[in-house]
DOFIDO-252046 format. One record per residue (C-alpha): residue number from 1; residue in three letters; x, y, z negated. Coordinates in steps of 0.2 Angstrom, whole numbers, padded with zeros to 4 digits. Example, Ala and Ser with C-alpha at 12.3 -4.5 7.8 and 13.67 -1.06 7.14 Angstrom:
<rs>
n->1&res->ALA&X->0062&Y->-0022&Z->-0039
n->2&res->SER&X->0068&Y->-0005&Z->-0036
</rs>
This chain:
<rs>
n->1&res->UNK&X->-0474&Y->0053&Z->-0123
n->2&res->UNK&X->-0477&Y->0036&Z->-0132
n->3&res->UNK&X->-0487&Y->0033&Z->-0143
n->4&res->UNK&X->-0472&Y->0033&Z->-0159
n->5&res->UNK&X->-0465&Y->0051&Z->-0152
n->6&res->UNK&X->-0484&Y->0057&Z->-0154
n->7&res->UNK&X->-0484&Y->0051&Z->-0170
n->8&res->UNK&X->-0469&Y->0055&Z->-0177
n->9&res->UNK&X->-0471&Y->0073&Z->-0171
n->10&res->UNK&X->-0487&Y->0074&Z->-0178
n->11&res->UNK&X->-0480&Y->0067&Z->-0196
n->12&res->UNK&X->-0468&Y->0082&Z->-0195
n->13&res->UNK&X->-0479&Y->0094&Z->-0192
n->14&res->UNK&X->-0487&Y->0090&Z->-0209
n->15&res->UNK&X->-0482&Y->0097&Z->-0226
n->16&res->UNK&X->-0463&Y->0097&Z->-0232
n->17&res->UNK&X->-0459&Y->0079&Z->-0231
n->18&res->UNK&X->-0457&Y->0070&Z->-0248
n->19&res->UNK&X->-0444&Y->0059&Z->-0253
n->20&res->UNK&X->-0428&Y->0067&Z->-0244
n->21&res->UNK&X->-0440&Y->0067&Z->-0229
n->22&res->UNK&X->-0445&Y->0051&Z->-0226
n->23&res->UNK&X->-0462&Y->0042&Z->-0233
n->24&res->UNK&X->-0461&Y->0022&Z->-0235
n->25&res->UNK&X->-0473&Y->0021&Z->-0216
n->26&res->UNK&X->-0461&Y->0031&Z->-0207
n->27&res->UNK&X->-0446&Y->0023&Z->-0214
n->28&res->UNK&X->-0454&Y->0004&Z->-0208
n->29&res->UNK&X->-0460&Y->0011&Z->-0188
n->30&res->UNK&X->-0443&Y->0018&Z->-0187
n->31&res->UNK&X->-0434&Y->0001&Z->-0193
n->32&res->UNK&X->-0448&Y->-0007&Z->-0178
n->33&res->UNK&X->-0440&Y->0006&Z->-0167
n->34&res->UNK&X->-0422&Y->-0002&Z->-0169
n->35&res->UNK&X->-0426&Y->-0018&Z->-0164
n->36&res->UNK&X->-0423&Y->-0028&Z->-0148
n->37&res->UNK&X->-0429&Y->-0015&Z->-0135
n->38&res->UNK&X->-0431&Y->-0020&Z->-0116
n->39&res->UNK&X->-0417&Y->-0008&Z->-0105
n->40&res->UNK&X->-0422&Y->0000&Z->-0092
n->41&res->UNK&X->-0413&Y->-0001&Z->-0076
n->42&res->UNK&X->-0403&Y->0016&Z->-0075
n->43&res->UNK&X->-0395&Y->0013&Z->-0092
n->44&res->UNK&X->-0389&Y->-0006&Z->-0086
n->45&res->UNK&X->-0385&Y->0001&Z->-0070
n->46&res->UNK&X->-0373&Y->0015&Z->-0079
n->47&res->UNK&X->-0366&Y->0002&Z->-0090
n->48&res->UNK&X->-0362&Y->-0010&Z->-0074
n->49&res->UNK&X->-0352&Y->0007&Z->-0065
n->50&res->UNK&X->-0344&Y->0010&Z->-0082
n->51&res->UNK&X->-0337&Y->-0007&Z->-0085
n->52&res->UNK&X->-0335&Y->-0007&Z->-0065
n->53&res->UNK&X->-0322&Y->0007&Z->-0066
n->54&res->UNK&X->-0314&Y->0004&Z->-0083
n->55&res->UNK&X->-0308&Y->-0013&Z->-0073
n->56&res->UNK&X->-0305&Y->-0004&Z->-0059
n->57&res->UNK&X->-0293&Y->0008&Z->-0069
n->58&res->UNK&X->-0284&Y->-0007&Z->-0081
n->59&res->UNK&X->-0281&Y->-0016&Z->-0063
n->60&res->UNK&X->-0273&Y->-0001&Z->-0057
n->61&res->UNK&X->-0263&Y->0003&Z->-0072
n->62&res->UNK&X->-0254&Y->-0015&Z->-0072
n->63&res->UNK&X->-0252&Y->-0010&Z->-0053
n->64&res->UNK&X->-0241&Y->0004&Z->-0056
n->65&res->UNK&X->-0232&Y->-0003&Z->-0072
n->66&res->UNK&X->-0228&Y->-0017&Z->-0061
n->67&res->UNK&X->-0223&Y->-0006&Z->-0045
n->68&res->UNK&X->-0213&Y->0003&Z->-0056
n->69&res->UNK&X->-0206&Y->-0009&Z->-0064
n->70&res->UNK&X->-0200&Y->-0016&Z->-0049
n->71&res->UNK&X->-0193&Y->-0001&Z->-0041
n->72&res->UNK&X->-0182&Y->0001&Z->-0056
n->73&res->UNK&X->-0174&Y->-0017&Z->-0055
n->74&res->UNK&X->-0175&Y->-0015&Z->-0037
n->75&res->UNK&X->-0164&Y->0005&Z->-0039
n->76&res->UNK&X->-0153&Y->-0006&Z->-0052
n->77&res->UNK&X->-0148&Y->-0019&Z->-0040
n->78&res->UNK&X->-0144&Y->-0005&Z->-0027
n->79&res->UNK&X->-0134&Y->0004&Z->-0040
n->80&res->UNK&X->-0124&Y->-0014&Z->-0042
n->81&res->UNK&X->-0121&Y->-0018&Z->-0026
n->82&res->UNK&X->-0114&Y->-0002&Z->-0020
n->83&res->UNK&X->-0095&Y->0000&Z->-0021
n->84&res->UNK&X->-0087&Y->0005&Z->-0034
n->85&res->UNK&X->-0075&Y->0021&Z->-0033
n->86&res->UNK&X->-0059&Y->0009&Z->-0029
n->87&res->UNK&X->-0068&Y->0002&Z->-0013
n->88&res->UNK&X->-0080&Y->0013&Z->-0009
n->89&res->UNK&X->-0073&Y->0019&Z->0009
n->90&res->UNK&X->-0077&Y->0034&Z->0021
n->91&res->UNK&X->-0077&Y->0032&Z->0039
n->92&res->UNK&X->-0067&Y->0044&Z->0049
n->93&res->UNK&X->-0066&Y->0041&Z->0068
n->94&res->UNK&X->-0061&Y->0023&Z->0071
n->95&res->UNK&X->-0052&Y->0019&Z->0054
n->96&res->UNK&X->-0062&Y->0017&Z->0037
n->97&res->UNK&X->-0051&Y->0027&Z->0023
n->98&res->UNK&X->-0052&Y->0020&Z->0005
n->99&res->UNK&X->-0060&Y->0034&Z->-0005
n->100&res->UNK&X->-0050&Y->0030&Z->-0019
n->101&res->UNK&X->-0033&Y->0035&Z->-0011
n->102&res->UNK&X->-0038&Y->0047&Z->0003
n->103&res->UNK&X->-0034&Y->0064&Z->-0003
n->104&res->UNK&X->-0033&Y->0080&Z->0005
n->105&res->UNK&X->-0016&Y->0088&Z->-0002
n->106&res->UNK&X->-0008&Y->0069&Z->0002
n->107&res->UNK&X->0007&Y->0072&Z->0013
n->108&res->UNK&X->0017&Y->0056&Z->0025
n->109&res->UNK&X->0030&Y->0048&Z->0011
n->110&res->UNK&X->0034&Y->0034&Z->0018
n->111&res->UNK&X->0046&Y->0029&Z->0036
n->112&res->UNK&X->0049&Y->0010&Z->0040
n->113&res->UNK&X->0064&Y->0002&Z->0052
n->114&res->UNK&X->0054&Y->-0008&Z->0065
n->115&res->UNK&X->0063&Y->-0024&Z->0073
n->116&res->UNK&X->0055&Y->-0033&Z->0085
n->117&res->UNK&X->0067&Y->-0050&Z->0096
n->118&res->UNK&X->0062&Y->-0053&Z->0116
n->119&res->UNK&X->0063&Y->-0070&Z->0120
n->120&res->UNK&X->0066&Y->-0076&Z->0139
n->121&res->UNK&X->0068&Y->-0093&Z->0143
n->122&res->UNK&X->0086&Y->-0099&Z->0144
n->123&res->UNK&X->0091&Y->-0100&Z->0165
n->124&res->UNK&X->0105&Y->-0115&Z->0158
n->125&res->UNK&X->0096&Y->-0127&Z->0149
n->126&res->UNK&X->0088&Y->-0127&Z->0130
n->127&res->UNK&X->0082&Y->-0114&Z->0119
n->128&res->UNK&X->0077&Y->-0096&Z->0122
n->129&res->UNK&X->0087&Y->-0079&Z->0125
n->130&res->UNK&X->0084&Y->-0064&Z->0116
n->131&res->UNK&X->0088&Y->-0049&Z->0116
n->132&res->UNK&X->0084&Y->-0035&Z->0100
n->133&res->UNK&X->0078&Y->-0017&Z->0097
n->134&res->UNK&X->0075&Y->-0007&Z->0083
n->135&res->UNK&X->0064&Y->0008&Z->0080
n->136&res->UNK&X->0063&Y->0019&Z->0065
n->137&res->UNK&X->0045&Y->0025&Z->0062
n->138&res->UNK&X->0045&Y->0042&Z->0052
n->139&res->UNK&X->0034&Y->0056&Z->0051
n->140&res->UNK&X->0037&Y->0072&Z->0061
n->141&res->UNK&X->0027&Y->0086&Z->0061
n->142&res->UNK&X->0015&Y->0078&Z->0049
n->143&res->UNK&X->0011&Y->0063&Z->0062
n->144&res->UNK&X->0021&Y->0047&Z->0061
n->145&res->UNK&X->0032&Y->0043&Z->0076
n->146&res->UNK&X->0049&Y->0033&Z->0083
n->147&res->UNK&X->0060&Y->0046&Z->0082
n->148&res->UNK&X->0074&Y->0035&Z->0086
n->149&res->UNK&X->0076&Y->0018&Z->0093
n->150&res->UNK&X->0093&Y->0007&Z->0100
n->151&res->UNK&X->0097&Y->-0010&Z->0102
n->152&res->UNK&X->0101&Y->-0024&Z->0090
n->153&res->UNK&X->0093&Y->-0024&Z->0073
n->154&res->UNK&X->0099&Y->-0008&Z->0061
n->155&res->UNK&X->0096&Y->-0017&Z->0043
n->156&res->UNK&X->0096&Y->-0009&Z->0027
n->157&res->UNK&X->0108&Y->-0017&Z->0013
n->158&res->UNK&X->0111&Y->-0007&Z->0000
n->159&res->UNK&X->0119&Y->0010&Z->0002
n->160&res->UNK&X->0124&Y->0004&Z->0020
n->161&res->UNK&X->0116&Y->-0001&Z->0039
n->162&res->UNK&X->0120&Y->-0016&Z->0045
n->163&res->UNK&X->0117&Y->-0018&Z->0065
n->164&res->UNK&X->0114&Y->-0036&Z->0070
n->165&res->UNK&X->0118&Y->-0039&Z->0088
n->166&res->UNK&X->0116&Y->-0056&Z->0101
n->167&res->UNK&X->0132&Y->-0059&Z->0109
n->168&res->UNK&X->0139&Y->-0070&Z->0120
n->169&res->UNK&X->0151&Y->-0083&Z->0115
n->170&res->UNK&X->0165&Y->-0091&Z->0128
n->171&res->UNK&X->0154&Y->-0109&Z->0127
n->172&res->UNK&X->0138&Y->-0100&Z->0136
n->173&res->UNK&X->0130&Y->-0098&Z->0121
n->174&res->UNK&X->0123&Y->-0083&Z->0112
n->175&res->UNK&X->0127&Y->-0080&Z->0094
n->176&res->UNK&X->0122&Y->-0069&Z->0081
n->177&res->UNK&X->0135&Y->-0056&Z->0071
n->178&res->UNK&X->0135&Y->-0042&Z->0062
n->179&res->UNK&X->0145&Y->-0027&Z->0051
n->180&res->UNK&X->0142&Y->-0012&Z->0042
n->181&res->UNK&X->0140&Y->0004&Z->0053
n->182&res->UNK&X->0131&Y->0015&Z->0040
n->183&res->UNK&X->0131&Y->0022&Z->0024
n->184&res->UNK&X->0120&Y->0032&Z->0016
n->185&res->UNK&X->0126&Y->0048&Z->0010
n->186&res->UNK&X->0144&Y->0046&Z->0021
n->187&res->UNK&X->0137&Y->0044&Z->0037
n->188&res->UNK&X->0144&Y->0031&Z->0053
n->189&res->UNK&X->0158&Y->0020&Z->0047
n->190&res->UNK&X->0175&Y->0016&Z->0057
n->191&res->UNK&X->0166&Y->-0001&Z->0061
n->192&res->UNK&X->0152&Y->0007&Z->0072
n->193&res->UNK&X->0166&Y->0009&Z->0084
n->194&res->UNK&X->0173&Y->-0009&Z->0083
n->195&res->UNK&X->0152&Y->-0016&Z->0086
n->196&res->UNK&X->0149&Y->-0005&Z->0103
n->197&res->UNK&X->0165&Y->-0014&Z->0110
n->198&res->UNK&X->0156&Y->-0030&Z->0110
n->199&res->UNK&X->0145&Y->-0032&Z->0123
n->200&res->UNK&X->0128&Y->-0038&Z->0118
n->201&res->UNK&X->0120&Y->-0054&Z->0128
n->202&res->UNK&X->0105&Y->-0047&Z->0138
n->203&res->UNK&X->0094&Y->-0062&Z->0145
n->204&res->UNK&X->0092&Y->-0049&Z->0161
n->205&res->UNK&X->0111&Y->-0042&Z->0161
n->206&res->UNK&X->0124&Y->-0050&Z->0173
n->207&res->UNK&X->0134&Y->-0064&Z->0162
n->208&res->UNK&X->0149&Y->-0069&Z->0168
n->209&res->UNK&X->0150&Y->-0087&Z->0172
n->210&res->UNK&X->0156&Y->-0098&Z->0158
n->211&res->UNK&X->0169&Y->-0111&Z->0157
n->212&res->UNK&X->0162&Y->-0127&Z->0147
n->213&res->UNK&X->0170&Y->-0145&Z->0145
n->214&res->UNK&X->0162&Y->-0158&Z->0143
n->215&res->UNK&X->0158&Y->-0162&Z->0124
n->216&res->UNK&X->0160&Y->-0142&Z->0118
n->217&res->UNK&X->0144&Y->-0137&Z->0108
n->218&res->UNK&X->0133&Y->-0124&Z->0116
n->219&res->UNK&X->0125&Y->-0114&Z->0103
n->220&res->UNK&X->0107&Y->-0104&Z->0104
n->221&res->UNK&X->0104&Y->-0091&Z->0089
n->222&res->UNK&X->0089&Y->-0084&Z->0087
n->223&res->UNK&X->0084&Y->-0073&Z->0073
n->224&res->UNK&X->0068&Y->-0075&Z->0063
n->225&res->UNK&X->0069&Y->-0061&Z->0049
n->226&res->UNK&X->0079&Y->-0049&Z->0043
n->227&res->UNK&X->0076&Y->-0040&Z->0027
n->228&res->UNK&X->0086&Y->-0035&Z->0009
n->229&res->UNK&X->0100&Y->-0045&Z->0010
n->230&res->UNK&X->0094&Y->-0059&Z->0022
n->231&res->UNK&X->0093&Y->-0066&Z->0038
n->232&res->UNK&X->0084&Y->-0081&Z->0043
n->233&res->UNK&X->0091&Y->-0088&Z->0059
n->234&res->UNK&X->0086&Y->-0102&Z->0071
n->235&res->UNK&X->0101&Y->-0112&Z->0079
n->236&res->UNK&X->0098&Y->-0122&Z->0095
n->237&res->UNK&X->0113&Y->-0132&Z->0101
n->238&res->UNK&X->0118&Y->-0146&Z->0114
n->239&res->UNK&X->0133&Y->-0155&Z->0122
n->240&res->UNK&X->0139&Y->-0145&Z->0135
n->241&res->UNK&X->0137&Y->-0159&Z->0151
n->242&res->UNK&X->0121&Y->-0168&Z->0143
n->243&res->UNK&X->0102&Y->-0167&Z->0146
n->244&res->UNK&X->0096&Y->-0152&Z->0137
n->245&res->UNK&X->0082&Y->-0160&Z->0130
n->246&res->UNK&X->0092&Y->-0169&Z->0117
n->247&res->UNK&X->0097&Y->-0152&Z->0112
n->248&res->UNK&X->0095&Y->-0151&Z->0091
n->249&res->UNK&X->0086&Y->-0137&Z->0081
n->250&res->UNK&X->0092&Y->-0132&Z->0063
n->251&res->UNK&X->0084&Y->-0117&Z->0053
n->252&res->UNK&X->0095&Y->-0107&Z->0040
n->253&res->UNK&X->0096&Y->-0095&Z->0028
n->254&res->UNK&X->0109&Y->-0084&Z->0028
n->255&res->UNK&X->0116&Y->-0067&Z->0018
n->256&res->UNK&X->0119&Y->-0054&Z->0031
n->257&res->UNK&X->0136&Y->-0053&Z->0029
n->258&res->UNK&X->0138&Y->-0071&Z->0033
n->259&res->UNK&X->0136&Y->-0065&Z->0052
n->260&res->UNK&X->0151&Y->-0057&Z->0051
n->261&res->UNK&X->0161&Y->-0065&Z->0066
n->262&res->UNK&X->0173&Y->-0071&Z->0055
n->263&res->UNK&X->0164&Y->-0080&Z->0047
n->264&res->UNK&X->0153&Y->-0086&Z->0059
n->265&res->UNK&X->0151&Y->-0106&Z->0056
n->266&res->UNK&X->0153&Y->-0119&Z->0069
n->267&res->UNK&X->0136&Y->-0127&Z->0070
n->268&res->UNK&X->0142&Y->-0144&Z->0061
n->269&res->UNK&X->0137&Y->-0150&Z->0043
n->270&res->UNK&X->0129&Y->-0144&Z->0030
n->271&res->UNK&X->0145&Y->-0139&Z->0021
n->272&res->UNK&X->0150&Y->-0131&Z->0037
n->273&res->UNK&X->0140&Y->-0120&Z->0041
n->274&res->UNK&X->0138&Y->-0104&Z->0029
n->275&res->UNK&X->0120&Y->-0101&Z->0022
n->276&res->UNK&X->0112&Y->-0099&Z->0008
n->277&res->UNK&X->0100&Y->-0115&Z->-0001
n->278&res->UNK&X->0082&Y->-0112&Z->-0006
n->279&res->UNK&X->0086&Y->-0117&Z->-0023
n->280&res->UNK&X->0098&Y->-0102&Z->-0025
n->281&res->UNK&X->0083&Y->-0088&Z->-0022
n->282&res->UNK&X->0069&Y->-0101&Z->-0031
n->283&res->UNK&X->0069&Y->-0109&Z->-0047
n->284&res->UNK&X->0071&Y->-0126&Z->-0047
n->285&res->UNK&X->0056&Y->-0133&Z->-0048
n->286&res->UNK&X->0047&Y->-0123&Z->-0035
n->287&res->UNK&X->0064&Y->-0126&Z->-0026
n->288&res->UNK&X->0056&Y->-0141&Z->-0014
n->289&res->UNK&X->0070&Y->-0150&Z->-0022
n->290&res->UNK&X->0085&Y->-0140&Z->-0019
n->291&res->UNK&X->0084&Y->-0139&Z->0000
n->292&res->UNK&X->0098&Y->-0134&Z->0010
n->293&res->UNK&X->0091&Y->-0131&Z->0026
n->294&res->UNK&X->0076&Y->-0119&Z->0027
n->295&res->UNK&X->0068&Y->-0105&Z->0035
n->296&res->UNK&X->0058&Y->-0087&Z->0033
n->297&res->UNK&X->0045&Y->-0086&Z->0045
n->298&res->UNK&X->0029&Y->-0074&Z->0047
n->299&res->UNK&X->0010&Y->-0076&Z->0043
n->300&res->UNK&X->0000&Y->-0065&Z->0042
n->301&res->UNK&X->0002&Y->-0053&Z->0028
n->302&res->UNK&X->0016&Y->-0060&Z->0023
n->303&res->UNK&X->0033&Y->-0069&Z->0024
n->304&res->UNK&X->0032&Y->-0089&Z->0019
n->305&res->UNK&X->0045&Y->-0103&Z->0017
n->306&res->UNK&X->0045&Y->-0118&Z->0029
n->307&res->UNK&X->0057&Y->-0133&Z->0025
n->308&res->UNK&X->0060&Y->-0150&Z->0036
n->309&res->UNK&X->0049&Y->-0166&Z->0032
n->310&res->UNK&X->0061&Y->-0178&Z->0029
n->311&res->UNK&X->0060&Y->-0194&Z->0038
n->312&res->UNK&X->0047&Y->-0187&Z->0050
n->313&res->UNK&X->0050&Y->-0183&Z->0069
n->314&res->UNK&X->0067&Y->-0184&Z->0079
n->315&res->UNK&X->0083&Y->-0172&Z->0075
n->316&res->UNK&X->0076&Y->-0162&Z->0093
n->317&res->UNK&X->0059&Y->-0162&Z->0087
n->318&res->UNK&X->0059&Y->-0160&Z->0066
n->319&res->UNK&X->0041&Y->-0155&Z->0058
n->320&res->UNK&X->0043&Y->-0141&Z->0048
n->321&res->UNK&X->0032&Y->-0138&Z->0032
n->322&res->UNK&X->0025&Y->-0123&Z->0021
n->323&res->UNK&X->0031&Y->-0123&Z->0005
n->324&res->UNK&X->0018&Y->-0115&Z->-0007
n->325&res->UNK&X->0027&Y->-0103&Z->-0014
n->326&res->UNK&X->0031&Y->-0082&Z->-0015
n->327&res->UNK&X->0047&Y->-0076&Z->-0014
n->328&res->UNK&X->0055&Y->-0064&Z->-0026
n->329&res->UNK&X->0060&Y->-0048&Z->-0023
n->330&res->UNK&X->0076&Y->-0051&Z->-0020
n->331&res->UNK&X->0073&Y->-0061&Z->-0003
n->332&res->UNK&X->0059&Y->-0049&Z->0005
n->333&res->UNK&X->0055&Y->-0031&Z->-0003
n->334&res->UNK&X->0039&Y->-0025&Z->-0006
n->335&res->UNK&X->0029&Y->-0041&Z->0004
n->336&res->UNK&X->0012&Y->-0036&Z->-0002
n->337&res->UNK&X->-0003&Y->-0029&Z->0006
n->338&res->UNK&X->-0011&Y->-0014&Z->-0002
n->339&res->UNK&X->-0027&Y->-0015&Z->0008
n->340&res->UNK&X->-0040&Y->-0030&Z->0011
n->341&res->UNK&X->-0042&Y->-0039&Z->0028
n->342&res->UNK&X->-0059&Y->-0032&Z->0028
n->343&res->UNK&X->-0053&Y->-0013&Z->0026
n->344&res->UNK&X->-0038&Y->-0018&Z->0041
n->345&res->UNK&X->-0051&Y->-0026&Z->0051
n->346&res->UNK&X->-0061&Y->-0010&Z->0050
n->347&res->UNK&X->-0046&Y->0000&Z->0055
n->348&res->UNK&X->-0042&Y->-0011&Z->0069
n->349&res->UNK&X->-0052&Y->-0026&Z->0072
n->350&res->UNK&X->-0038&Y->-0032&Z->0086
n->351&res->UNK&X->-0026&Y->-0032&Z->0071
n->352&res->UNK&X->-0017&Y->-0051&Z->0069
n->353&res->UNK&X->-0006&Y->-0045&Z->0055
n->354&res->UNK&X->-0001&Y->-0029&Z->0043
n->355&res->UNK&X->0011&Y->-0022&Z->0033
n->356&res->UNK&X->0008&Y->-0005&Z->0021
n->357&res->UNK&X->0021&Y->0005&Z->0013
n->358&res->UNK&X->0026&Y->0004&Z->-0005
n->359&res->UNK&X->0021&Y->0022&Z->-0008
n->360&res->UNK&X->0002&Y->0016&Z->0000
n->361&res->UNK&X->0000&Y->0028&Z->0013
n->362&res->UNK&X->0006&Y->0022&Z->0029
n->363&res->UNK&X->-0001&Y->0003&Z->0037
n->364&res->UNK&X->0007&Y->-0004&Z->0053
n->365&res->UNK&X->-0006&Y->-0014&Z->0060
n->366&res->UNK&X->0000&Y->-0026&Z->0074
n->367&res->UNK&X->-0008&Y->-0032&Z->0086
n->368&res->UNK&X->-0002&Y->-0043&Z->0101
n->369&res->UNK&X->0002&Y->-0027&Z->0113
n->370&res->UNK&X->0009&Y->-0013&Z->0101
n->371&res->UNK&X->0010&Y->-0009&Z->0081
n->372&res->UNK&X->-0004&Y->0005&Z->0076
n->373&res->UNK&X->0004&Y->0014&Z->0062
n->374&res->UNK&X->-0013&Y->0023&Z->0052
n->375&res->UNK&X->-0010&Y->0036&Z->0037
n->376&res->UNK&X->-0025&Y->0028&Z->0027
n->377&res->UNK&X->-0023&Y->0040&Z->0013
n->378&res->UNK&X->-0025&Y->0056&Z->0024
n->379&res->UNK&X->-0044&Y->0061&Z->0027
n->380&res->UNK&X->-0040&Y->0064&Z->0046
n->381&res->UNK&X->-0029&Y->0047&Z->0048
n->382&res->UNK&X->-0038&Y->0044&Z->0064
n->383&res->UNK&X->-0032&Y->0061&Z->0071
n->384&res->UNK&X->-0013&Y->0056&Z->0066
n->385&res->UNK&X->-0014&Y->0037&Z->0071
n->386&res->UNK&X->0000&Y->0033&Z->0082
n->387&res->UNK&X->0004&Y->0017&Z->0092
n->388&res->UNK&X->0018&Y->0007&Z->0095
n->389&res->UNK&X->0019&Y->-0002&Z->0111
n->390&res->UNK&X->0025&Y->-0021&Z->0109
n->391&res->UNK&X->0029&Y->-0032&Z->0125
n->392&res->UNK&X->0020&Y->-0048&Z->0122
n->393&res->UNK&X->0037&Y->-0057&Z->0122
n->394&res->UNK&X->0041&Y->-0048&Z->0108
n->395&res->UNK&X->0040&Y->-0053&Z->0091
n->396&res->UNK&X->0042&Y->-0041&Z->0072
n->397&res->UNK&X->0057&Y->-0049&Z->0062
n->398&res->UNK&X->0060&Y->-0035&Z->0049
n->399&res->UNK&X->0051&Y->-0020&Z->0044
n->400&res->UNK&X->0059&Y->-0010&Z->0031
n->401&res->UNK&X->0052&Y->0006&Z->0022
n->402&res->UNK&X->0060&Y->0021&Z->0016
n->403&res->UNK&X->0050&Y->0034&Z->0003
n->404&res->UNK&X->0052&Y->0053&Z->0003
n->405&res->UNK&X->0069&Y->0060&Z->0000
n->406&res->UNK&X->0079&Y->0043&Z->0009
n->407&res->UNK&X->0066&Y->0047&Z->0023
n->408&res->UNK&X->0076&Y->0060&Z->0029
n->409&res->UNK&X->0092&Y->0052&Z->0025
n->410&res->UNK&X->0087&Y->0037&Z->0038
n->411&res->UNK&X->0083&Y->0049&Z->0051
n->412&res->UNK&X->0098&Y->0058&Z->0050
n->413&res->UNK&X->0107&Y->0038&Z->0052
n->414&res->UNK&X->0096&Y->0030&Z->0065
n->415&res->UNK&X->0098&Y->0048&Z->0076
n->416&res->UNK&X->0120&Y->0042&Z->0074
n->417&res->UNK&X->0117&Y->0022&Z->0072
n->418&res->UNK&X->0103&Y->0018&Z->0086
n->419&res->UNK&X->0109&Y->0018&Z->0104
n->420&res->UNK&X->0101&Y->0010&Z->0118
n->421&res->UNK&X->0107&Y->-0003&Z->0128
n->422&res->UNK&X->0118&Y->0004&Z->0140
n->423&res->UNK&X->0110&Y->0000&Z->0159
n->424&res->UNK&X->0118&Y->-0014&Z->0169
n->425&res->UNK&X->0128&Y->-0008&Z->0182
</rs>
């Protein structure tokens, strides 16, 4: 015990302390006690730990406030970039179903007429022959299916069925016609009858050997499209007795009953052949001024408009031109794609091109050796996929849909419209 302590204690061991306690001598060692004092180690040592860990602990706080600060921008950036409930997709199988239309009570509405043109080279000179089939894709026993198919091209217009067919003509040539065979609601009409008496052109069939004169015109039709009230049609022709490579290419527009073989034109002028200007389906000034002569081709996902450049390339060899534009309604029904290339590519990456239904449940995916037709809105579309097999000559120039109650008035037709080809003898 220093000396102070020994002091102090003996001071209190005295009398009751006088003045509140204290006397004037032990007020003045105790105000000497307070001043600078030298520390001893362990105290500076408990101080440096406890300075050392309150550090240690602001340092780790920030830490964590920061770590979790992060992990909450980092959860909201997640959150962000996830898909939203319109293109968030689940994977079944091989195809990836858009969540936001997959349901589990959906049912098949929808059933499409499938018309696809073989080309052959032409054994006589210019141009191609082609020959046509149409299949009607429709839903049976809950999976989609041809459940009939026949020759020519069975096209909807209107109430009625329309079948386009390649004939020959008495020049060599093979030309295009058409008449109504169906209607709905009545059933085969008396010109079915009169269309199966005319033999359709069949680039493998045996053709009677034709008569030409030098001069006559030979004339090679080819059909491009086929939809609503439409036909786009591709006319090769040449002088009978001339070198086929000055043979001359034209691109028209037609309505489907211009095909009638009555009225079939003669592969002259403008004003003589019947079709059908691109300023009479466009407003004028998206018309590409007012052109008579054009043509619907395919792209992919989509039917486009091509017109001639003017002043470029020979009357055999024209350059044809896009025209920026979409056609209305009244030319192509229904040309729009309810799913992205990246959701058909997902479906089928060998996928060139697509079409989906009106009614968004059914995609024909094409690729360059058949047409997969995928249910996308069913959860088990990949069980109920079916495939369409395409020759690689062959080439889609209509697909038309039907939805729910016409679906059974079509199959009803196609069963009485769609023959095939009868075998050559």
């Amino acid at each position: 015990m220093d000396r102070f302590n020994r002091e102090l204690k003996e001071q209190l061991a005295k009398e009751p302390l006088v003045r509140n306690g204290f006397d004037e001598r032990l007020r003045r060692r105790i105000e000497e006690r307070l001043g600078p004092a030298r520390r001893s180690p362990r105290k500076a040592f408990l101080n440096a730990a406890g300075y050392a860990v309150a550090g240690l602990l602001t340092v780790a706080a920030v830490w964590i406030g920061m770590w979790r600060f992060s992990e909450q921008n980092r959860h909201l950036a997640e959150e962000a970039a996830l898909p939203t409930a319109d293109t968030f997709v689940l994977y079944h199988g091989n195809s990836v179903i858009p969540d936001s239309v997959t349901d589990e009570s959906a049912a098949i509405r929808s059933a499409f007429l499938l018309g696809v043109r073989r080309d052959q080279p032409n054994p006589e000179g210019a141009g191609v022959v082609s020959e046509y089939r149409t299949m009607l894709v429709a839903p049976q026993s809950g999976v989609p299916q041809v459940v009939a198919e026949g020759s020519g091209i069975l096209m909807p217009y209107g109430r009625e069925f329309w079948l386009i067919r390649a004939v020959l003509d008495e020049a060599g040539g093979q030309r295009l016609v058409a008449k109504p065979v169906g209607r709905t609601g009545e059933g085969v009409l008396p010109e079915a009858a009169e269309a199966e008496e005319t033999p359709e052109a069949s680039p493998e069939g045996e053709q009677a050997e034709p008569t030409l004169q030098a001069g006559e015109t030979v004339v090679l039709e080819q059909l491009l499209f086929a939809g609503n009230r439409y036909v786009s049609v591709r006319q090769v022709t040449w002088a009978a007795g001339t070198d086929a490579s000055e043979a001359q290419e034209r691109l028209w527009v037609k309505n489907v009953e211009m095909l009638r073989p009555d009225d079939a034109g003669a592969s002259g002028s403008d004003a003589e052949e019947p079709h059908v200007a691109l300023s009479e389906v466009l407003p004028v000034e998206t018309d590409g001024s007012g052109r008579e002569e054009w043509a619907i081709i395919r792209e992919p996902g989509r039917w486009a408009v091509r017109y001639p450049e003017e002043g470029e390339g020979t009357e055999s060899r024209r350059l044809w031109r896009a025209l920026p534009v979409t056609l209305p309604s009244t030319v192509v029904s229904h040309d729009r794609l309810d799913l992205g290339w990246d959701q058909i590519a997902q479906l089928d990456p060998l996928a060139k091109d697509a079409y989906t239904s009106p009614a968004g449940d059914l995609a024909a995916l094409v690729r360059s050796d058949a047409v997969r037709v995928v249910p996308y809105r069913l959860p088990d579309a990949s069980l109920r996929t079916y495939s369409v097999p395409l020759d690689e000559s062959e080439t889609i120039v209509m697909v038309q849909w039907a939805l729910d109650q016409y679906v059974d008035e079509w199959k009803r037709l196609a069963a009485m419209l769609l023959k095939p080809e009868p075998a050559a003898p």
